[in-house]
C-alpha positions as CSV (number, residue, x, y, z in Angstrom):
1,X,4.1,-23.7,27.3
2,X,2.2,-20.8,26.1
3,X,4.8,-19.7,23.4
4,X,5.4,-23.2,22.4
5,X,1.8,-23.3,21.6
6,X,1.0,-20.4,19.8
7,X,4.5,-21.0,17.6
8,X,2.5,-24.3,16.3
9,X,0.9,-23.8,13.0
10,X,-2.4,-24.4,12.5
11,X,-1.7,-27.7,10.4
12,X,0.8,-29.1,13.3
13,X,-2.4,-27.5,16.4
14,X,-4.9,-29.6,14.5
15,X,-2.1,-32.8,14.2
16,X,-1.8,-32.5,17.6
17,X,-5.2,-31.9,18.9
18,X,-6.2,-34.9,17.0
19,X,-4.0,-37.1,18.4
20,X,-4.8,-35.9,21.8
21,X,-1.6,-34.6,22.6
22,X,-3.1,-31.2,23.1
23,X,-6.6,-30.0,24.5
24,X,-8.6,-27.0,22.7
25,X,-8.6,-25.8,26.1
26,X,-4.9,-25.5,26.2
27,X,-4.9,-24.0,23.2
28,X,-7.2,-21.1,24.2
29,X,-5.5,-20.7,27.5
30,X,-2.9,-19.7,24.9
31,X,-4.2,-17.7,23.4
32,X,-5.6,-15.8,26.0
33,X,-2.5,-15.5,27.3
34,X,-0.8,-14.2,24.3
35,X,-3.7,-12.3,23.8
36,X,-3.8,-10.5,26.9
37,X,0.3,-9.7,26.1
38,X,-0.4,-8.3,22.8
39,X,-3.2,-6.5,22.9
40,X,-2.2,-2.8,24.2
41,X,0.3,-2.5,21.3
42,X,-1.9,-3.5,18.7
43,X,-5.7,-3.5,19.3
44,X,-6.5,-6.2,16.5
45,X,-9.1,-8.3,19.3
46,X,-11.3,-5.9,20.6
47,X,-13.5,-8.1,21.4
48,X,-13.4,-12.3,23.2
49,X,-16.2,-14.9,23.5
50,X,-13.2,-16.8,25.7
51,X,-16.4,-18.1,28.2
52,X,-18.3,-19.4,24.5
53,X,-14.9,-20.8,23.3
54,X,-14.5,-22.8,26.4
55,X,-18.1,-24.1,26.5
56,X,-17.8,-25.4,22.9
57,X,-14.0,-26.9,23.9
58,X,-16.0,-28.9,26.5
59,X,-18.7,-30.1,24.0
60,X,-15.7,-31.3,21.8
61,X,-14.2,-33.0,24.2
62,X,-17.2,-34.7,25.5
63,X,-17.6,-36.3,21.6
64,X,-20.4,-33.7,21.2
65,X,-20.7,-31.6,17.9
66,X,-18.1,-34.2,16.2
67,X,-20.0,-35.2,13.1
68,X,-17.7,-33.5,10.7
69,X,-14.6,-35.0,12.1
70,X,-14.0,-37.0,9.3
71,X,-14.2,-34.4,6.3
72,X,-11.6,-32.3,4.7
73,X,-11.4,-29.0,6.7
74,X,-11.9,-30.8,10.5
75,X,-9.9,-28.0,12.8
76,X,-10.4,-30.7,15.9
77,X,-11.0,-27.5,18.6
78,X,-8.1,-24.4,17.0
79,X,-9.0,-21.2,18.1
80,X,-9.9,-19.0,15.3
81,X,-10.8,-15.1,15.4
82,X,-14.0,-14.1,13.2
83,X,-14.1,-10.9,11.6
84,X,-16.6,-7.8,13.1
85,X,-18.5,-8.0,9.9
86,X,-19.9,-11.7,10.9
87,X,-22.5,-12.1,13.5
88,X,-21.5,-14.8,16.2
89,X,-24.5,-15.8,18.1
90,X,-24.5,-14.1,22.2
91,X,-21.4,-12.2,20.9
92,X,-21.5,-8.7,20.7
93,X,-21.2,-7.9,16.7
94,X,-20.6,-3.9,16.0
95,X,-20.0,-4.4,12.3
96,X,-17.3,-1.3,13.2
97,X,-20.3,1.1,13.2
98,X,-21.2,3.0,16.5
99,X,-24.8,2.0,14.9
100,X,-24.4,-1.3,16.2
101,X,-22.4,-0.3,19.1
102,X,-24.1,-3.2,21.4
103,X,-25.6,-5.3,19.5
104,X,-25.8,-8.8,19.8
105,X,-27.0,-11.3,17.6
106,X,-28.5,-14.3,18.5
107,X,-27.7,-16.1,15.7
108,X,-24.5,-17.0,13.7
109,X,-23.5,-15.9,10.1
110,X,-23.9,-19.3,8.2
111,X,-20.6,-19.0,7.6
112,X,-19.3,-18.9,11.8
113,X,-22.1,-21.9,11.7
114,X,-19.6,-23.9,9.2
115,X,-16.7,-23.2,10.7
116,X,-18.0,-24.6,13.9
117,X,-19.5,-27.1,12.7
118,X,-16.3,-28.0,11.7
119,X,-14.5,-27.4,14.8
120,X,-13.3,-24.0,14.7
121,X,-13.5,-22.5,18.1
122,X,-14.4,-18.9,18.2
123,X,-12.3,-16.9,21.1
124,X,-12.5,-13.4,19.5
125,X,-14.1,-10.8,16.7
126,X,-11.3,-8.5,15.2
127,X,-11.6,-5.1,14.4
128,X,-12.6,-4.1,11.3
129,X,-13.2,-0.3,9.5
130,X,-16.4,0.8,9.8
131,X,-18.6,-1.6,7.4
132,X,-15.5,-3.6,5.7
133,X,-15.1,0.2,4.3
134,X,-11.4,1.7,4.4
135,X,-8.0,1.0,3.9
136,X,-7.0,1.2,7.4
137,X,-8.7,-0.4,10.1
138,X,-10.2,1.9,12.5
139,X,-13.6,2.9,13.9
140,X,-15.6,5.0,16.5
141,X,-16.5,2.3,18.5
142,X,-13.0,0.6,19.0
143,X,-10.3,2.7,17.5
144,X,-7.2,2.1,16.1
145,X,-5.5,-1.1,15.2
146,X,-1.7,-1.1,14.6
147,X,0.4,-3.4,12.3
148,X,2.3,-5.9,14.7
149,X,5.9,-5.0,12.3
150,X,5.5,-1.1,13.5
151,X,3.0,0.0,15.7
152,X,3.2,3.5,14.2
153,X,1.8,1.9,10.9
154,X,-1.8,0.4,10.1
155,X,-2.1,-2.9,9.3
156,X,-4.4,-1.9,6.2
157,X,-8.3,-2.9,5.8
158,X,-10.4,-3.9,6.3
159,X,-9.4,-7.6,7.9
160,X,-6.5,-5.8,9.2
161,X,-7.6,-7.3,13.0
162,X,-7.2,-10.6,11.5
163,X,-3.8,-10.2,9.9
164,X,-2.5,-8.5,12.8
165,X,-3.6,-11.3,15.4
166,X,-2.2,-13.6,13.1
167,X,1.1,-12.2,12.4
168,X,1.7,-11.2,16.1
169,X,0.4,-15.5,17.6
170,X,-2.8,-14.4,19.1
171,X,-4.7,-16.9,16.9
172,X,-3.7,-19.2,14.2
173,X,-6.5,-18.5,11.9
174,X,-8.6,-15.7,11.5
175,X,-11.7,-15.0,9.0
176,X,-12.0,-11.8,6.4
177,X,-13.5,-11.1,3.4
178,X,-12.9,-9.1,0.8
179,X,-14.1,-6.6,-1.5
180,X,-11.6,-4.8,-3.5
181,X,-8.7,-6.1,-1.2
182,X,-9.7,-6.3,2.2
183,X,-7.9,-10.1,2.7
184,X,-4.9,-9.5,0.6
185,X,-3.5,-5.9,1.4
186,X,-3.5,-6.4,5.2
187,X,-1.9,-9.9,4.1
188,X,0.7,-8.0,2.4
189,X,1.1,-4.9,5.3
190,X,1.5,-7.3,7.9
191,X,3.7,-10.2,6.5
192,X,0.7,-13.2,6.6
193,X,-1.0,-15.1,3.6
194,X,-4.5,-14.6,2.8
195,X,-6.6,-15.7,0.2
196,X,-9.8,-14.1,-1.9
197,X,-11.0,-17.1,-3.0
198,X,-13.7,-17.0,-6.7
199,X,-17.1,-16.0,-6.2
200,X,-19.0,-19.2,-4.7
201,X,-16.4,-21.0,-3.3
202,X,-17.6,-19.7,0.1
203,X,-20.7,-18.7,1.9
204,X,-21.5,-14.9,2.0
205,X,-24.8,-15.7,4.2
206,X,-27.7,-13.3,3.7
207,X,-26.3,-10.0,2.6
208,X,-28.2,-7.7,0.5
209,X,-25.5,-8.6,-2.8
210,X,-26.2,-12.1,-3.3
211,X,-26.2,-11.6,-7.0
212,X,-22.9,-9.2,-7.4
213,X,-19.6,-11.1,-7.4
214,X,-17.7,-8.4,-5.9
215,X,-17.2,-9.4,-2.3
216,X,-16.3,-12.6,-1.1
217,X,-15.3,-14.2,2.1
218,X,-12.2,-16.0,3.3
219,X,-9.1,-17.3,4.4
220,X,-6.4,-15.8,6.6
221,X,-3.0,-17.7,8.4
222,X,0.3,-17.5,8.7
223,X,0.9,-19.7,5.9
224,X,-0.3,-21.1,2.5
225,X,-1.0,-25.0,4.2
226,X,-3.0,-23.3,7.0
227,X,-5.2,-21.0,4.4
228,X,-5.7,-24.5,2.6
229,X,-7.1,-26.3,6.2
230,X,-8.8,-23.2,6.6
231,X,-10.5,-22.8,3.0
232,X,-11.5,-27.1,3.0
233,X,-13.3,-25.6,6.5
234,X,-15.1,-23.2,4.6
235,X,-15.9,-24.0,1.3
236,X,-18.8,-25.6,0.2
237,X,-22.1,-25.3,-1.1
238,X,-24.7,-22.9,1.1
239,X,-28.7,-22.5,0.3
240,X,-28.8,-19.5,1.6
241,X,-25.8,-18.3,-0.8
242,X,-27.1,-19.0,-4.8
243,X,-23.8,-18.7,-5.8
244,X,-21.7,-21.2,-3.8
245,X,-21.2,-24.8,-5.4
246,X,-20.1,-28.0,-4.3
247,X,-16.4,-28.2,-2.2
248,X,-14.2,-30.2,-4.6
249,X,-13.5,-33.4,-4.5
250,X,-9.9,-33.0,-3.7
251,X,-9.1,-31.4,-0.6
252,X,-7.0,-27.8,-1.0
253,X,-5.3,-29.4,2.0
254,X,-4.1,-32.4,-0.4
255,X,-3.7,-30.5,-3.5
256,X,-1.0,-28.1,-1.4
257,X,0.6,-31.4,0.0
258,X,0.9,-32.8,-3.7
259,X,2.3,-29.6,-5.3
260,X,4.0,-29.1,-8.8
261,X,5.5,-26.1,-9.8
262,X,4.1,-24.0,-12.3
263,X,5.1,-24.2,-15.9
264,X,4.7,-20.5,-17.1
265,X,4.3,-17.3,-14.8
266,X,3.5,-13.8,-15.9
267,X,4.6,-11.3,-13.9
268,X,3.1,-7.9,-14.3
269,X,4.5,-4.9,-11.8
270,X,1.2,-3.0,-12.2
271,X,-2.2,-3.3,-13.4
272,X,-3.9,-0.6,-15.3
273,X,-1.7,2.2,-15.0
274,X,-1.9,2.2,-11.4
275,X,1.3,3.7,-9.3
276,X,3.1,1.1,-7.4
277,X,5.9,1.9,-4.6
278,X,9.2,2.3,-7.1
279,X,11.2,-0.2,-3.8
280,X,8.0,-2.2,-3.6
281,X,8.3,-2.9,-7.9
282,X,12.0,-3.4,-7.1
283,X,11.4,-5.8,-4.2
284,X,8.5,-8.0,-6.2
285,X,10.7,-8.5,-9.1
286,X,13.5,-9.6,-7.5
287,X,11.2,-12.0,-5.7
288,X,10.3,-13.7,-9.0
289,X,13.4,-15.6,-9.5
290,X,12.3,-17.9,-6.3
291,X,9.6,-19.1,-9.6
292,X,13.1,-19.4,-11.9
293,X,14.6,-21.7,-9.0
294,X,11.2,-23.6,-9.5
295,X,11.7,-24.2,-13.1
296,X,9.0,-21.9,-14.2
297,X,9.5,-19.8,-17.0
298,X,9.7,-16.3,-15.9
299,X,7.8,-13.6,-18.3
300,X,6.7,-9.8,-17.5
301,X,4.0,-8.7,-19.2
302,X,2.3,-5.6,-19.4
303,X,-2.0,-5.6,-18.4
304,X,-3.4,-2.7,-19.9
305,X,-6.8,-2.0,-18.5
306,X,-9.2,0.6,-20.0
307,X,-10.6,3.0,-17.0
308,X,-9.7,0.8,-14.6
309,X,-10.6,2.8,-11.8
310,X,-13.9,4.5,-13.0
311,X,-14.6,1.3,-13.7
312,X,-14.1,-0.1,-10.3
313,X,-15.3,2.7,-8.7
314,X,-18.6,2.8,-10.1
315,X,-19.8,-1.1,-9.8
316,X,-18.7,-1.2,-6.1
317,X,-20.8,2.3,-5.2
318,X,-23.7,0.5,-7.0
319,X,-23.2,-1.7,-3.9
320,X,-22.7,1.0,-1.2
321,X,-25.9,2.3,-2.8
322,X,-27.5,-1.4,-1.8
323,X,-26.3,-1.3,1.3
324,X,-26.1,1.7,2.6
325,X,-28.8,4.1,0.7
326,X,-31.3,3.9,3.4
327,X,-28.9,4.2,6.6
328,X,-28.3,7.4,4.5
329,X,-31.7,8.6,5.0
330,X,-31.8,7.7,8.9
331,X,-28.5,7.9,10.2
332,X,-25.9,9.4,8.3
333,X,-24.4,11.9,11.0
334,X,-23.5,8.2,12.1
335,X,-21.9,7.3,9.2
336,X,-18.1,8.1,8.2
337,X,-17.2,10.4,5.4
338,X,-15.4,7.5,2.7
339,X,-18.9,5.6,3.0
340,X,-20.8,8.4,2.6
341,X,-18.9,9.4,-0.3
342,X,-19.1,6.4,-2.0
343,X,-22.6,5.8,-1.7
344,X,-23.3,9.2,-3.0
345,X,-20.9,8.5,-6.1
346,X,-23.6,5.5,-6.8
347,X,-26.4,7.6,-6.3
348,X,-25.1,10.3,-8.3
349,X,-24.1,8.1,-11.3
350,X,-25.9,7.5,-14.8
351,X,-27.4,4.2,-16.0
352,X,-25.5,5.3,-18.8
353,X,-21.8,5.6,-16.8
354,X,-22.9,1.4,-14.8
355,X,-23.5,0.0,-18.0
356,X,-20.3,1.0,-19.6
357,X,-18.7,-0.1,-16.3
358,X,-20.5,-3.4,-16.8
359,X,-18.7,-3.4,-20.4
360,X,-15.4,-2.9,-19.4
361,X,-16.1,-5.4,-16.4
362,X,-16.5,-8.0,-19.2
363,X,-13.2,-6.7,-21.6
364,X,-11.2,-7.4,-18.0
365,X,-12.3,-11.0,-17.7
366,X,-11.6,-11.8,-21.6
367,X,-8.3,-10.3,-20.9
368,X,-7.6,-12.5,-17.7
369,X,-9.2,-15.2,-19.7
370,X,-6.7,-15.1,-22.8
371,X,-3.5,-14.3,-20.1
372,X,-4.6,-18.0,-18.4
373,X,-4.4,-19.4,-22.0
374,X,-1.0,-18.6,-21.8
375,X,0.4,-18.7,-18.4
376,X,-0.4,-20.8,-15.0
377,X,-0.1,-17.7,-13.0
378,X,-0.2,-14.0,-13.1
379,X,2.0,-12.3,-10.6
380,X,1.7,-8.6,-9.5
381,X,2.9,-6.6,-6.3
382,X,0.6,-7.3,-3.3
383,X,-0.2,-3.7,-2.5
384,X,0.2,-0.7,-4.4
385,X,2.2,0.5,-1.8
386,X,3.9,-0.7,1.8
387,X,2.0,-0.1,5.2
388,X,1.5,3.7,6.0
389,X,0.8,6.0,9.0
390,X,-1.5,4.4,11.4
391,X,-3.1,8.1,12.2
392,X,-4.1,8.1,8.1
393,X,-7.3,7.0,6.5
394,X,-4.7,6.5,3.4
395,X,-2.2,6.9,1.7
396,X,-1.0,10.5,0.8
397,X,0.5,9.5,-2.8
398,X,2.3,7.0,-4.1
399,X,5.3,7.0,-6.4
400,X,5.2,11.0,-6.3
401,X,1.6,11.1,-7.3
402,X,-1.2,12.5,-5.1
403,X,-4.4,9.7,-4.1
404,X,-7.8,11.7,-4.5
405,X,-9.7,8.9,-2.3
406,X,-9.3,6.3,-0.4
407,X,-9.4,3.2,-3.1
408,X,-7.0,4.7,-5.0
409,X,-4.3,2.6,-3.0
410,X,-6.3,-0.7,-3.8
411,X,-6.6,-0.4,-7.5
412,X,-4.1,-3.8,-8.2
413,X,-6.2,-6.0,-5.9
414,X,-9.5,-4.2,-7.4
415,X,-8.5,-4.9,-10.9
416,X,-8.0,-8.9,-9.6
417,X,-11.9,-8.6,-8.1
418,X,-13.0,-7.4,-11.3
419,X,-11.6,-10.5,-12.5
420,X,-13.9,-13.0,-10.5
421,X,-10.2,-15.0,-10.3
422,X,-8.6,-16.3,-6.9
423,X,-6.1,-14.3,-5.4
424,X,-3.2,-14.9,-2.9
425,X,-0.9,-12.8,-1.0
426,X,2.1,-13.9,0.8
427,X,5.3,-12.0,1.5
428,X,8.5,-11.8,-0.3
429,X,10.1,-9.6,2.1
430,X,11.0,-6.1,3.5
431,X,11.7,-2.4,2.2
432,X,14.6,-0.3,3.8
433,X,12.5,0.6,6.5
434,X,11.1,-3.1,7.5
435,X,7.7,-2.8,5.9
436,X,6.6,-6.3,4.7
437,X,6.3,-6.4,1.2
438,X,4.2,-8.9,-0.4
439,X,3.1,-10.7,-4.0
440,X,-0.2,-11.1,-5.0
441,X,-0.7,-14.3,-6.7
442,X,-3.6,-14.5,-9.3
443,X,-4.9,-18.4,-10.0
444,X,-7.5,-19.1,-13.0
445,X,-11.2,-18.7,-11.9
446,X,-12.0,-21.5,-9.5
447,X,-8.6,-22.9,-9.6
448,X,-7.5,-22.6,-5.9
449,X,-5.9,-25.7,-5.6
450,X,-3.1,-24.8,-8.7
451,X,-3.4,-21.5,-6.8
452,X,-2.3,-22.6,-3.2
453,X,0.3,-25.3,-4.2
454,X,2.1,-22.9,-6.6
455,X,2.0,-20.7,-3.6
456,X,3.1,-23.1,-0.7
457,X,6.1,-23.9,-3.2
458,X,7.2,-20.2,-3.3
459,X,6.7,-19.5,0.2
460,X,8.9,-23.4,1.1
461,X,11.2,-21.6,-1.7
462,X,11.5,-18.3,0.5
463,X,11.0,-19.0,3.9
464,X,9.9,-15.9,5.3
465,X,6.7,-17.7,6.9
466,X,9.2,-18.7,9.5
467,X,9.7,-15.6,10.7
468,X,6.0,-15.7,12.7
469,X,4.7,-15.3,15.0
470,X,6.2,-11.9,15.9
471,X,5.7,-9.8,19.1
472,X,4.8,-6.1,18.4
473,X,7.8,-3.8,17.4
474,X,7.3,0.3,18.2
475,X,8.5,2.0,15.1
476,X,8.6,5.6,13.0
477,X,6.7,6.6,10.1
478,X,8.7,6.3,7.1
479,X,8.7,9.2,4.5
480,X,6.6,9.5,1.4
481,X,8.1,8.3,-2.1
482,X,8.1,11.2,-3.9
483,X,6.9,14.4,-1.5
């Protein structure tokens, strides 16, 4: 019973637990279960609230908390996990920093509040790098996670918990957010789709960067009509968020059901002169002709980006200088190096050097701008390159050429958050050594619904969401492209 439960999607769960056919407390007797098998080979749910889950299952149940039941986005009692940047009220909420080793907030992140309110049951936190910050998800408090495909391989950052409870059935949806790829990269690494959706279309709460459009929360599942359910749970305007608006009128549920291919797709093997994996390039091209089968025409383009990562670089350390300047002060033998660094970088930086970032900001959105004149969608590889050595805070090099830092390896999702456009990954299969290797799919700016449908077409067109949930596979680390 257990596996036939957690093989459900979340769309058939929420079918079922609606019609009555299953309980919520089945379902997180499930995933518990699956849980409790899964967890020594991958470490992606340090933390469950199983005793919480329960008491809100009973509440359910007793017609109690119900008043959304009715709206776009009702998840009728699934089992979700919430990433360890979001405070869950009584659940102990590190934010991956031994800082916050034990503490526990007594509220919830508005955004946990919506989900509930909309019948997502909480059963675990995932792990998370230390502050969202890093391209592989570990931290001093709970260590290492490991990608579900190959346990000797990370299953990036930082929502790389979430994507590996996902791929591997220990929930059917998890929470993330994203900064400069922190949704779509482990998305990619670990064979799941997840979604940055535009600036506003979800609740960021109460953080410090209200005003900056840079990091956004979201969607995770193990397909594109699951991060629909799960994006109509979440979106929605928040008055504690000035830059949320109004869910649309049309659920992304519906708009995924009553899908039409796209008409013109641009495809576009790097962004900005960033290296790209020379298998992962051949894989993601290859990939496009599920598009041709579609009907769309097929055309590759070339995005030329000036300074794309100085660029980058220097609007999101603005942010680590928001966030994290006065932890510096107080507690920085606390802090890891790669946030350290990058704060620094911020502080170190001219008004002259974040103005001409501000510049080029705008020169990338009139690019993207004029591309969506043209095409429906802009297609690039999902990750720079495939999932590396668990033991590494990043990639050595890619394509023969040495990384200097740690974003280096995120520089095509970054260039899509500079972009304030939606962005969805989902797989399009494997290299010679049976990394997942995924597309990142790039919608006009608050166009997730043309976004999602295009994307539940290619991944119907594929089928390689049928290949989850998987259980955790030991493995080698491949070699290095190039060294």
């Amino acid at each position: 019973m257990v596996d036939e439960l957690i093989r459900l999607t979340a769309c058939e769960a929420v079918k079922g637990l609606q019609r009555g056919d299953i309980s919520p407390l089945e379902l997180i007797d499930a995933a518990e279960a699956r849980i409790g098998e899964v967890e020594p080979h991958t470490n992606a749910l340090p933390t469950l609230c199983l005793d919480r889950a329960r008491a809100h299952a009973r509440r359910l149940l007793a017609g109690e908390s119900c008043e959304a039941k009715n709206e776009a986005g009702w998840l009728a009692g699934l089992p979700v996990a919430i990433k360890d940047l979001a405070d869950v009220a009584g659940v102990r909420t590190t934010y991956g920093s031994p800082i916050f080793a034990e503490h526990v907030p007594s509220t919830s992140h508005p955004l946990v509040e919506r989900i509930e309110r909309m019948g997502g049951i909480v059963v675990a936190k995932s792990n998370t790098p230390e502050f969202g910050a890093g391209g592989s998800t570990f931290n001093e408090v709970f260590g290492k996670t490991r990608n579900p495909w190959n346990t000797s391989l990370t299953p990036a950052g930082s929502t790389g918990g979430g994507a590996a409870a996902v791929a591997s059935g220990e929930v059917w949806l998890a929470h993330g957010s994203d900064h400069g790829g922190s949704l779509r990269r482990p998305a990619t690494y670990c064979s799941v789709a997840g979604l940055r959706p535009s600036p506003g279309r979800v609740t960021r709460g109460t953080v410090n960067t209200l005003f900056s459009p840079l990091s956004v929360q979201g969607p995770m599942a193990r397909n594109v009509p699951d991060v629909a359910l799960f994006l109509d749970a979440m979106a929605g305007f928040c008055p504690l968020d000035p830059m949320t608006f109004d869910a649309p009128e049309v659920s992304f549920g519906a708009a995924v059901a009553a899908a039409a291919p796209p008409r013109r797709v641009a495809y576009a093997a790097t962004i900005g002169g960033s290296p790209v994996d020379g298998e992962t390039r051949d894989i993601c091209r290859r990939a496009m002709t599920h598009f041709e089968k579609m009907g769309a025409e097929v055309e590759e383009i070339s995005i030329d980006i000036e300074d794309l990562e100085g660029t980058f670089l220097a609007l999101r350390s603005q942010q680590f200088v928001i966030d994290r300047e006065q932890q510096l002060q107080t507690q920085r033998d606390l802090i890891k190096p790669d946030i350290i660094w990058n704060t620094e970088l911020g502080l170190a930086q001219s008004v002259s050097a974040l103005a001409k970032a501000e510049r080029n900001r705008a020169a990338l959105y009139s690019r993207f701008a004029e591309l969506f004149r043209q095409y429906d969608l802009i297609v690039t590889p999902g990750a720079n390159t495939p999932a590396f050595d668990v033991d590494l805070r990043h990639p050595v090099a890619i394509d023969g050429i040495k990384l200097e830092h740690y974003m280096a390896a995120s520089l095509l999702t970054a260039a899509v958050t500079l972009s304030a456009s939606p962005a969805l990954s989902l797989a399009c299969g494997f290299d010679q050594y049976g990394r997942p290797v995924g597309l990142q799919l790039v919608g006009r700016p608050r166009g997730e619904a043309a976004l999602l449908a295009a994307g539940a077409l290619y991944e119907a067109e594929s089928g390689l969401a049928d290949q989850l949930p998987i259980d955790p596979r030991a493995g080698t680390v491949p070699p290095v492209e190039g060294l």
